[in-house]
C-alpha positions as CSV (number, residue, x, y, z in Angstrom):
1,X,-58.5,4.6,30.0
2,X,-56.2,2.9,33.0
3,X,-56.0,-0.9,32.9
4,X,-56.6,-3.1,36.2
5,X,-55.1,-5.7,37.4
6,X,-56.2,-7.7,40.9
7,X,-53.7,-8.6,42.7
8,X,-53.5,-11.3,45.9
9,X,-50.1,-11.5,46.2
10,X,-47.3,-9.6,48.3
11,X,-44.6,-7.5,47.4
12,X,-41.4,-9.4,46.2
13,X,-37.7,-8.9,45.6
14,X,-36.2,-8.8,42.3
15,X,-40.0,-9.4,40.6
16,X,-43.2,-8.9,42.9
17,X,-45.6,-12.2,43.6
18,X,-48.3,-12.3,42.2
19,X,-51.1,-10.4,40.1
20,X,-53.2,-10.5,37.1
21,X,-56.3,-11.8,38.9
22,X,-58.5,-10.1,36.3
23,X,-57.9,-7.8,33.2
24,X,-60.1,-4.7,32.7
25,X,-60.9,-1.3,31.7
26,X,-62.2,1.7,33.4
27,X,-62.8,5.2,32.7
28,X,-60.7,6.6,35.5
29,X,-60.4,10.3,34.1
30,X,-64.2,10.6,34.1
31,X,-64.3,9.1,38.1
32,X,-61.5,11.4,38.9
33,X,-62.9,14.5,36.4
34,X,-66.3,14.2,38.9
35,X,-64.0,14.5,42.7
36,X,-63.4,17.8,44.2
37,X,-60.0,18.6,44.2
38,X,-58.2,19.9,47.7
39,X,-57.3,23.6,45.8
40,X,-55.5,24.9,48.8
41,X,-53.6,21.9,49.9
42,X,-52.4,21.6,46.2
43,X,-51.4,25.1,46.3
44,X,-49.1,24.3,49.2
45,X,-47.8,21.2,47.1
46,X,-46.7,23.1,44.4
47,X,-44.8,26.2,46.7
48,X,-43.0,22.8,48.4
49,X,-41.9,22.1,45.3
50,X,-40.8,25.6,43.9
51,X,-39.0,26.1,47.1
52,X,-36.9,23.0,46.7
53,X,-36.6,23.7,43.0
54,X,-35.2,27.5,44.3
55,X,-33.5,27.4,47.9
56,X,-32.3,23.8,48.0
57,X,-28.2,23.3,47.9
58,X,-28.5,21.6,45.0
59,X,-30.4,21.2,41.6
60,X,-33.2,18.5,41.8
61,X,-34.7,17.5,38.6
62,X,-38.1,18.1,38.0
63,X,-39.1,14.6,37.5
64,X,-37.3,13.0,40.6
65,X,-39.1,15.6,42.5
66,X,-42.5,14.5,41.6
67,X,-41.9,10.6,41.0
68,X,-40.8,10.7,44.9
69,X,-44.5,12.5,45.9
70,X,-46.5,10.3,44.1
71,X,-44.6,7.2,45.3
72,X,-44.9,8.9,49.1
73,X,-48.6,9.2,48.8
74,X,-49.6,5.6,47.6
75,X,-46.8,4.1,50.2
76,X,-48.6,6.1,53.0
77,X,-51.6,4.3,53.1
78,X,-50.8,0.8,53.6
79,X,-48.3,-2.4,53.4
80,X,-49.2,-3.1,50.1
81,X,-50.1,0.1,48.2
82,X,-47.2,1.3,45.2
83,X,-46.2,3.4,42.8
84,X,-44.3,1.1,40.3
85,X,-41.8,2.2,38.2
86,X,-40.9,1.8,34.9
87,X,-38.3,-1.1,35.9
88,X,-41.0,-2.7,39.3
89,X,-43.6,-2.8,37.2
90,X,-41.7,-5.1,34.5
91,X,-40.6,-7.2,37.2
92,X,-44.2,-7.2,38.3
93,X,-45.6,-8.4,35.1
94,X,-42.5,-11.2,34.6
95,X,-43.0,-12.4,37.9
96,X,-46.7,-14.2,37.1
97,X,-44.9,-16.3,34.8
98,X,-42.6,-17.4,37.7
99,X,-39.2,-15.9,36.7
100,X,-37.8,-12.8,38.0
101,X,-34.0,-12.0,38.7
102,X,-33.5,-10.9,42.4
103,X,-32.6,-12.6,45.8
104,X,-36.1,-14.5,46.2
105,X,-38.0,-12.9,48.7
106,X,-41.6,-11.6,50.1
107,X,-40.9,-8.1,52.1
108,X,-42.5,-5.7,54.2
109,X,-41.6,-2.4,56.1
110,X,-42.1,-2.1,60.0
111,X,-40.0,0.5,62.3
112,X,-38.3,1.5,59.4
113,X,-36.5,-2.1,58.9
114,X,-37.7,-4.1,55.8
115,X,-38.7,-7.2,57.2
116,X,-39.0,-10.9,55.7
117,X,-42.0,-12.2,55.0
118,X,-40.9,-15.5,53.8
119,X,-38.0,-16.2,51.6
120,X,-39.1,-18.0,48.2
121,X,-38.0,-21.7,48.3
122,X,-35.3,-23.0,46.4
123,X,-34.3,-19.1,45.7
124,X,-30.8,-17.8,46.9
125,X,-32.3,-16.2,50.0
126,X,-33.3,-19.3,50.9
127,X,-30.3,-21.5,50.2
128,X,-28.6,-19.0,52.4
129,X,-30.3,-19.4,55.4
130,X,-33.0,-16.5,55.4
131,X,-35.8,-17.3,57.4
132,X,-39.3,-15.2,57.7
133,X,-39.4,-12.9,60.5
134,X,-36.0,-11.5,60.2
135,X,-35.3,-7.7,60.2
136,X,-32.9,-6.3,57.0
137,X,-31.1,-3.6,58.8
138,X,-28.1,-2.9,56.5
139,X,-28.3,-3.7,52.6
140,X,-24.2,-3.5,51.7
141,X,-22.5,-0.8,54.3
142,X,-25.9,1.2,53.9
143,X,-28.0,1.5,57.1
144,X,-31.7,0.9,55.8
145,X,-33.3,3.2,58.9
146,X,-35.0,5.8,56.9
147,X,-35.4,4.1,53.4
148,X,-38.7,3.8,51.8
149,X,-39.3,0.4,50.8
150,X,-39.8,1.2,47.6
151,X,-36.1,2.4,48.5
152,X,-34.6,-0.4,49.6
153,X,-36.6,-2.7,47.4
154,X,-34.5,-0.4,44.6
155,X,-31.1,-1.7,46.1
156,X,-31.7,-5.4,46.6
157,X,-32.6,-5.6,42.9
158,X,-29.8,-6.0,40.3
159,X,-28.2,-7.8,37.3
160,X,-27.8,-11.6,37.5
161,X,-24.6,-12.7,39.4
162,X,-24.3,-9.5,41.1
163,X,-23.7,-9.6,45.0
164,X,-25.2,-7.9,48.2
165,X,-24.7,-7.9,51.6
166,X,-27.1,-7.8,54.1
167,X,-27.1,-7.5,57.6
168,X,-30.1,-8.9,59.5
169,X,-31.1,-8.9,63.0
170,X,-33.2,-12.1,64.2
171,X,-35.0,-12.3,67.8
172,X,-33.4,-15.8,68.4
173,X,-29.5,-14.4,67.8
174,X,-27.5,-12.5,70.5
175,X,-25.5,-10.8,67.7
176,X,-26.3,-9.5,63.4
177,X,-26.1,-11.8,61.0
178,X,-24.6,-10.9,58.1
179,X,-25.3,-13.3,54.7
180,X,-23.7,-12.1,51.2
181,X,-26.5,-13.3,48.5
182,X,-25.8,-13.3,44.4
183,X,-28.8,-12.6,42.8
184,X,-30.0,-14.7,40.0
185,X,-32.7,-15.4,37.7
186,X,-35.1,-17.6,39.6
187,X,-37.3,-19.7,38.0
188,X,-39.6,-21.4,40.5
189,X,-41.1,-24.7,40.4
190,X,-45.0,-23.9,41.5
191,X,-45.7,-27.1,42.2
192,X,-44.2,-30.2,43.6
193,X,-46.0,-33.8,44.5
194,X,-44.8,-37.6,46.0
195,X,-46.2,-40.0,47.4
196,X,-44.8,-39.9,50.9
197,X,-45.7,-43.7,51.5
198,X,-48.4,-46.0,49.9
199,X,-51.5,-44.6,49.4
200,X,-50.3,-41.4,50.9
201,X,-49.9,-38.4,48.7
202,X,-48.1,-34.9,49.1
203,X,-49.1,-31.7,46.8
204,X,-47.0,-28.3,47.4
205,X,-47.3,-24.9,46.0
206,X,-44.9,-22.7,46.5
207,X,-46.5,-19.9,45.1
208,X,-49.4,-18.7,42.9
209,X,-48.9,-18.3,39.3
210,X,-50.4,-18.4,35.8
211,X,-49.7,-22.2,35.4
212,X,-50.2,-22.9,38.8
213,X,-53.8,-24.5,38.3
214,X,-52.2,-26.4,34.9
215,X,-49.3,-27.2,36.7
216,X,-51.3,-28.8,39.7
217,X,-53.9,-31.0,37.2
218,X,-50.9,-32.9,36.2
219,X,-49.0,-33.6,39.2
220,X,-52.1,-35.0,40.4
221,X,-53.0,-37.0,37.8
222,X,-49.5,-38.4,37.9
223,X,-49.8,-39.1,42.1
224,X,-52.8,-41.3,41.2
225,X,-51.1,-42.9,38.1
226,X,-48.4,-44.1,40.6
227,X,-51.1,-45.3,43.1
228,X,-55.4,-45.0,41.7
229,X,-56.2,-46.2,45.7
230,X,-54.9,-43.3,47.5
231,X,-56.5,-42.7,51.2
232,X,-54.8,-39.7,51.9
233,X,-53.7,-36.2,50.5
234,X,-51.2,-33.8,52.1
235,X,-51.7,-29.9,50.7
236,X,-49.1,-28.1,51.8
237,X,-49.1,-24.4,51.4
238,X,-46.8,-23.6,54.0
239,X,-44.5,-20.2,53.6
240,X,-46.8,-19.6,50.4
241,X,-47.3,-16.0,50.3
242,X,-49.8,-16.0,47.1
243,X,-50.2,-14.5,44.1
244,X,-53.0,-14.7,41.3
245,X,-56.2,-15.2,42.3
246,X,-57.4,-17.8,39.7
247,X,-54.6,-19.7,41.0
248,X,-56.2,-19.5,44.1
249,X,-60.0,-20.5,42.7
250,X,-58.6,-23.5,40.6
251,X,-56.5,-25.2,43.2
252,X,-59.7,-24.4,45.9
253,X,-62.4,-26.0,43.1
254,X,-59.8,-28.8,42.5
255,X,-61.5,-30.6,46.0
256,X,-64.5,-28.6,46.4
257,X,-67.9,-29.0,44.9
258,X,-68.3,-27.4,41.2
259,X,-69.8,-24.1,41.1
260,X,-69.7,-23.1,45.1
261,X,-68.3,-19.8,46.2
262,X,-64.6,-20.1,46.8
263,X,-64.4,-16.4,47.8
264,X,-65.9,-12.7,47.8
265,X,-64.3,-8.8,47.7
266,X,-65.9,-5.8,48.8
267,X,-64.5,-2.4,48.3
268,X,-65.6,1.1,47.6
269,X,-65.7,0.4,43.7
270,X,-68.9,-1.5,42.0
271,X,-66.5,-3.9,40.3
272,X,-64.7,-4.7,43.8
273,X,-67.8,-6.2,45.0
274,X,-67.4,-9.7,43.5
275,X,-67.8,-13.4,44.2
276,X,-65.9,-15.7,42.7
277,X,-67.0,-19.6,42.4
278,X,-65.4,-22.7,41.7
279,X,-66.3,-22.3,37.5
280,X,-63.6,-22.6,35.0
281,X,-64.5,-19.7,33.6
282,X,-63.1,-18.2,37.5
283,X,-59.6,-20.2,37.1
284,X,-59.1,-20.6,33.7
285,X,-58.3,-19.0,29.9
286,X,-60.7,-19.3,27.7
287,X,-58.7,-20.7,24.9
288,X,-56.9,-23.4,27.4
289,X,-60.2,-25.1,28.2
290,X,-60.5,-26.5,31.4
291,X,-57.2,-28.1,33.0
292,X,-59.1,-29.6,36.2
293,X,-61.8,-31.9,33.7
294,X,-58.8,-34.7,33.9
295,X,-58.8,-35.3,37.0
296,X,-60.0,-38.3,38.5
297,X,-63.0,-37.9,40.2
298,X,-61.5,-39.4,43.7
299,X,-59.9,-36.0,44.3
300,X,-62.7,-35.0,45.3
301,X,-63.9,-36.7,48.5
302,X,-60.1,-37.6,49.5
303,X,-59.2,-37.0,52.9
304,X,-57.3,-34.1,53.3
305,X,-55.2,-32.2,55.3
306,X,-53.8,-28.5,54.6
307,X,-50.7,-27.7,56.2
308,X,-50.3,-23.5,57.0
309,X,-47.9,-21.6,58.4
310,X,-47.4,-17.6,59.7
311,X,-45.2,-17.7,55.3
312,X,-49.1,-18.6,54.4
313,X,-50.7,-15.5,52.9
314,X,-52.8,-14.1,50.7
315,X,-54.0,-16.4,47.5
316,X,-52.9,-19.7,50.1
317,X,-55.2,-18.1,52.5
318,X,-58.0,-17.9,50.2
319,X,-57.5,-22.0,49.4
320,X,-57.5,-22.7,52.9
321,X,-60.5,-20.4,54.3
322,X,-62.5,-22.3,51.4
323,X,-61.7,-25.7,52.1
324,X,-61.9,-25.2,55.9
325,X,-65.4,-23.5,55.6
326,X,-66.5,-26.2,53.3
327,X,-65.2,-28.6,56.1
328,X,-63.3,-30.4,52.9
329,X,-60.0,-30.4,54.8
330,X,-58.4,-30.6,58.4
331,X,-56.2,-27.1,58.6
332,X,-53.0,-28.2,60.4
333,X,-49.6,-25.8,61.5
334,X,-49.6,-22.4,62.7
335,X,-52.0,-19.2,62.3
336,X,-51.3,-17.9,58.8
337,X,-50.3,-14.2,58.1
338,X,-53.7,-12.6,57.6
339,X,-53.2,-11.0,54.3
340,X,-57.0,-10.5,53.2
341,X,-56.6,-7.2,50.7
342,X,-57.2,-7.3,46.9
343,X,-54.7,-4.6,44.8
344,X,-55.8,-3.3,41.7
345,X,-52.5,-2.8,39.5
346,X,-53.7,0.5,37.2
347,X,-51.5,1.4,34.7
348,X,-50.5,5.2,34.4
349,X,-48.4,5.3,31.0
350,X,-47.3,2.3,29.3
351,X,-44.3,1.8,31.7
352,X,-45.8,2.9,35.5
353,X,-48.3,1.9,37.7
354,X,-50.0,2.1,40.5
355,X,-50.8,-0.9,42.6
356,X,-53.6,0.2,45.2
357,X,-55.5,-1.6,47.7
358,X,-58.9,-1.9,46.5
359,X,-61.0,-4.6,48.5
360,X,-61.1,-6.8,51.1
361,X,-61.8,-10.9,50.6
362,X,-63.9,-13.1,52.4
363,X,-64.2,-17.0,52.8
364,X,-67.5,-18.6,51.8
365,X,-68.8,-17.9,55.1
366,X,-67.8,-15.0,55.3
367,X,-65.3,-14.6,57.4
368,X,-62.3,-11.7,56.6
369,X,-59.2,-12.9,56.6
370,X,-57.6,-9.5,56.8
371,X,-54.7,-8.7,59.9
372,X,-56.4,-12.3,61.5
373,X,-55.5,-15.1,59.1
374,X,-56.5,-18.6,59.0
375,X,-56.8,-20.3,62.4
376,X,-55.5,-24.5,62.3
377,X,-58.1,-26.9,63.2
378,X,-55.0,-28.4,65.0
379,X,-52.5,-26.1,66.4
380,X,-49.1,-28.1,65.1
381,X,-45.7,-26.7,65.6
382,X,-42.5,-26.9,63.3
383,X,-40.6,-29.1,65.4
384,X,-41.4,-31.6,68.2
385,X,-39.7,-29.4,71.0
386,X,-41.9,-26.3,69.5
387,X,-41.5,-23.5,67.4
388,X,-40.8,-20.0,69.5
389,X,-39.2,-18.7,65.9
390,X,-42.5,-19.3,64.4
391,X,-44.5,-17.0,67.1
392,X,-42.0,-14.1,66.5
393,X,-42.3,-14.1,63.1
394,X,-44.0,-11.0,61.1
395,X,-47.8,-11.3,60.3
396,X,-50.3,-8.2,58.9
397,X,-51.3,-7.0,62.1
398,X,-47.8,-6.4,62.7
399,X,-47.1,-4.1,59.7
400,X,-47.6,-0.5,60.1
401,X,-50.4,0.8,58.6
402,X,-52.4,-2.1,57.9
403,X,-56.4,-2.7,57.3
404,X,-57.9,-3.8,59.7
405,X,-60.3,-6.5,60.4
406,X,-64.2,-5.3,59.2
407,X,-65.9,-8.2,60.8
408,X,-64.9,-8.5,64.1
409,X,-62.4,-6.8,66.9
410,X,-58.2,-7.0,65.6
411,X,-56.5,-9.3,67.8
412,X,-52.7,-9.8,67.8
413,X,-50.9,-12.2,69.8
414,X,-47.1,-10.3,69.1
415,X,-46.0,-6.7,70.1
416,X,-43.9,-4.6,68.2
417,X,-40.2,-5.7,67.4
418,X,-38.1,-3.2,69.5
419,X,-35.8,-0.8,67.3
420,X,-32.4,-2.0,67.3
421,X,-29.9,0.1,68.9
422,X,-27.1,1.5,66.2
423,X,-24.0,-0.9,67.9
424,X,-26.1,-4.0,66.7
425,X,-26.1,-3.1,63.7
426,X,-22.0,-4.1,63.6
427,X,-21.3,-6.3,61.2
428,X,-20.9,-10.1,62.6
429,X,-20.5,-13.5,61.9
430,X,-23.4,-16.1,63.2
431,X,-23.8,-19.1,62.7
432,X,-27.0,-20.4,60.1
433,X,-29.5,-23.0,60.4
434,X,-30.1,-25.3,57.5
435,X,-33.5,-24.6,56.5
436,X,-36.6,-27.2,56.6
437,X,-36.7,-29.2,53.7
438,X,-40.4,-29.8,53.3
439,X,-41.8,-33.4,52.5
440,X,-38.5,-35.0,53.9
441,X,-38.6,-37.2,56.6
442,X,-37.6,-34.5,59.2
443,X,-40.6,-32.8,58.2
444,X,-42.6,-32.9,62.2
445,X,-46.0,-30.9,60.5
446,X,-46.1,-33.4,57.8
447,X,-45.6,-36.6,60.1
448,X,-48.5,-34.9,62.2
449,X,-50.6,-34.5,58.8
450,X,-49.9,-38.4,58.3
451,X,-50.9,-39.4,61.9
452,X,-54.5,-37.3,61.2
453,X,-55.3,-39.4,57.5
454,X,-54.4,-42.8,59.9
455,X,-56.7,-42.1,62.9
456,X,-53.2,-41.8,64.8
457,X,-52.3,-39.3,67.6
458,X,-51.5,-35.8,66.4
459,X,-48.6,-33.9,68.5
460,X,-50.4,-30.6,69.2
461,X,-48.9,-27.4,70.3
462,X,-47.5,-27.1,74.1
463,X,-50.3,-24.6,74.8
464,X,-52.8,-26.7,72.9
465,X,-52.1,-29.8,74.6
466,X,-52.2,-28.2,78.3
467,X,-55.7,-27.0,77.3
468,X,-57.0,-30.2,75.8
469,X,-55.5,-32.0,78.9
470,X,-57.5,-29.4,81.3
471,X,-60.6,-30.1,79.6
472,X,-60.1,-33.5,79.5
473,X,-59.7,-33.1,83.5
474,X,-62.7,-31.2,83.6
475,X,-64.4,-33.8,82.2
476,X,-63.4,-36.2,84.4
477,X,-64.2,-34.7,87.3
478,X,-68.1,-33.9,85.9
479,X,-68.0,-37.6,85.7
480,X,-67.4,-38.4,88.6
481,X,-69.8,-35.7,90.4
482,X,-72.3,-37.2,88.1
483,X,-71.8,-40.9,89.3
484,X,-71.8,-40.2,92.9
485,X,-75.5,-38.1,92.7
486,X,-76.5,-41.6,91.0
């Protein structure tokens, strides 16, 4: 009998993001004991591997051999498919507890780079300057062209307080950027709230975890204990990349409606085709209770915004698909990353697994989510001048391999990164940018969030605004046609 896990969230350095969405059993000897097996093409497996274990230079042992295949096979088939050993697959089960030793960030592998999803706030990648979107194209003196990035994943993780180097190549920079990073034992803070001014409140998650939903209750009961008239509520799930998916249904039935869908999965399996709703019994443990009874009932017709970003994926997806479908919330930032996959974790022995892609989700309307991502209501970039960083960062239809979109034609607005040539990969100094503090007052997406809950102008995108003024134009001009055939 293999054990299942779901999993929303995206692979992670040091411990992986995310998982335990559900718990079950299946009988996956008797599924498997039913399927053909590919004789011939098994045959030819197992000469591969009797003439490495005869004619190679040197002895391989039997289980490197073998781990490697299997670990080959599951990588092949998409971004998020992996084998998990022994030591990944601890991480992966620490890391819903958020705490996990490592450098603090959300990967993926494209052109044979690893490439940052988003670094994890507050973690060391972070404090050093790495930004989603940039390419990892040395790990120490090591070039990482023709790793696995089960591989490389291998070499960033470590003890606590030990060092690496890496070299990384970002589309903004003339020249490498090389950052040394200690790794550490991170223990993120899920949630964070303030009121940003009277009667104006800001909720964050970071990321996705166990006492995410718990975690979330609380800060909001303490926002309204500091001020019971607030008109306005900032959720920002910006550079989020996921995780559970109760996390995902608790925070979503937080501010929607009790018992509505808050999302569905389809996959090849009968248990894969699910829908979840906005019930405690969908978000939370049975002997807990319900942590969202508490709350005052104002949170739930509060006008809200949702602030996104292309770091928004997965589970934060899933919140924001909901609450833009249920027209709950105004969706304000940048197209999100377009993460809409479910992986099962299935456990092989009692230290591996396998974590395979098993479903896509849906919104309530059903919309997929997967390789498109969440479109803003208002188009908002980082900064007042723009955000071209922002448009070259990494989303799923970027990633090699990916699923694609079931409900409608793929779109992608980004070609591939171009390979760099070897010479830039020389180690050299550049100088770093100080990341965005969210909620401070140099926050631009948040001011814009604020101007929305006042009534006040929102600073759109460059391309938006051009578009909006054309209309607006347009409109002008039918007016006047219109006023002259009176």
């Amino acid at each position: 009998m293999g054990s299942k896990i779901k999993n929303f969230g995206l692979i992670s350095l040091g411990m992986i993001a995310g998982v335990a969405a559900s718990v079950q059993f299946s009988a996956l000897a008797q599924k498997n004991a039913g399927t053909p097996l590919p004789v011939e093409e098994l045959r030819q497996l197992a000469d591969v591997f009797g003439l490495i274990k005869s004619d190679y230079v040197e002895p391989v042992e039997d289980n490197k051999l073998l781990t490697e295949a299997i670990s080959g096979m599951v990588a092949s088939l998409d971004p998020h498919s992996a084998y998990l050993d022994k030591k990944a697959y601890a991480e992966l089960r620490e890391g819903t507890q958020g705490k996990f030793v490592g450098l603090g960030i959300e990967v993926g592998m494209e052109d044979g780079y690893v490439k940052i999803i988003s670094p994890i706030e507050d973690s060391p990648a972070y404090r050093a300057g790495v930004k989603a979107g940039d390419l990892i194209t040395r790990l120490d003196s090591q070039p990482v062209k023709g790793l696995s990035l089960d591989e490389a994943v291998k070499k960033m993780r470590g003890e606590p307080n030990t060092k690496i180097t890496l070299t990384l190549a970002r589309k903004t920079e003339d020249k490498p950027i090389v950052v040394t990073i200690t790794r550490e034992l991170i223990k993120q803070q899920s949630v964070k709230a303030k009121l940003i001014e009277p009667g104006y409140a800001w909720l964050r998650i970071a990321q996705f975890q166990e006492p995410t939903v718990e975690d979330m209750a609380k800060k909001i009961q303490t926002l309204y204990a500091q001020d019971p008239n607030i008109k306005g509520l900032v959720l920002d799930l910006r550079n989020d990349p996921g995780g559970v998916l109760p996390g995902a249904i608790g925070v979503s039935a937080a501010f929607l409606p009790k018992d509505v869908v808050v999302v569905s999965t389809n996959g090849q399996l009968p248990d894969s085709k699910a829908t979840y709703y906005a019930k405690r019994e969908n978000y939370a443990n049975r002997a807990v209770g319900d942590p969202l009874s508490k709350l005052p009932e104002a949170i739930k017709n509060v006008p809200m915004v949702v602030l996104i970003n292309t770091g928004s994926a997965s589970a934060s997806e899933i919140v924001a698909g909901a609450l833009q479908d249920y027209k709950r919330a105004t969706i304000i930032g940048t197209q999100s990353f377009g993460k809409g996959s479910v992986q099962t974790i299935r456990q092989l022995s009692a230290d591996t697994a396998v974590k395979l892609t098993t479903a896509r989700y849906y919104t309530p309307n059903g919309r997929s989510i997967q390789a498109k991502g969440i479109v803003p209501d208002l188009n908002v970039e980082e900064t007042a001048d723009g955000d071209g960083f922002n448009s070259l960062r990494t989303r799923e239809a970027d990633l090699q391999k990916h699923l694609t979109n079931d409900k409608e034609a793929e779109q992608t607005n980004k070609g591939k990164v171009d390979e760099l040539e070897e010479e830039q990969r020389l180690i050299a100094m550049a100088k770093r940018s100080k990341p965005l503090e969210y909620g401070s007052k140099d926050d631009f997406q948040l001011a814009q969030a604020l101007n929305h809950l006042k009534g006040l102008p929102v600073k759109v995108a460059k391309a938006e605004a051009k578009e909006e003024m054309k209309d607006e134009a347009d409109t002008k001009s039918d007016g006047k046609s219109d006023s002259k055939k009176k």
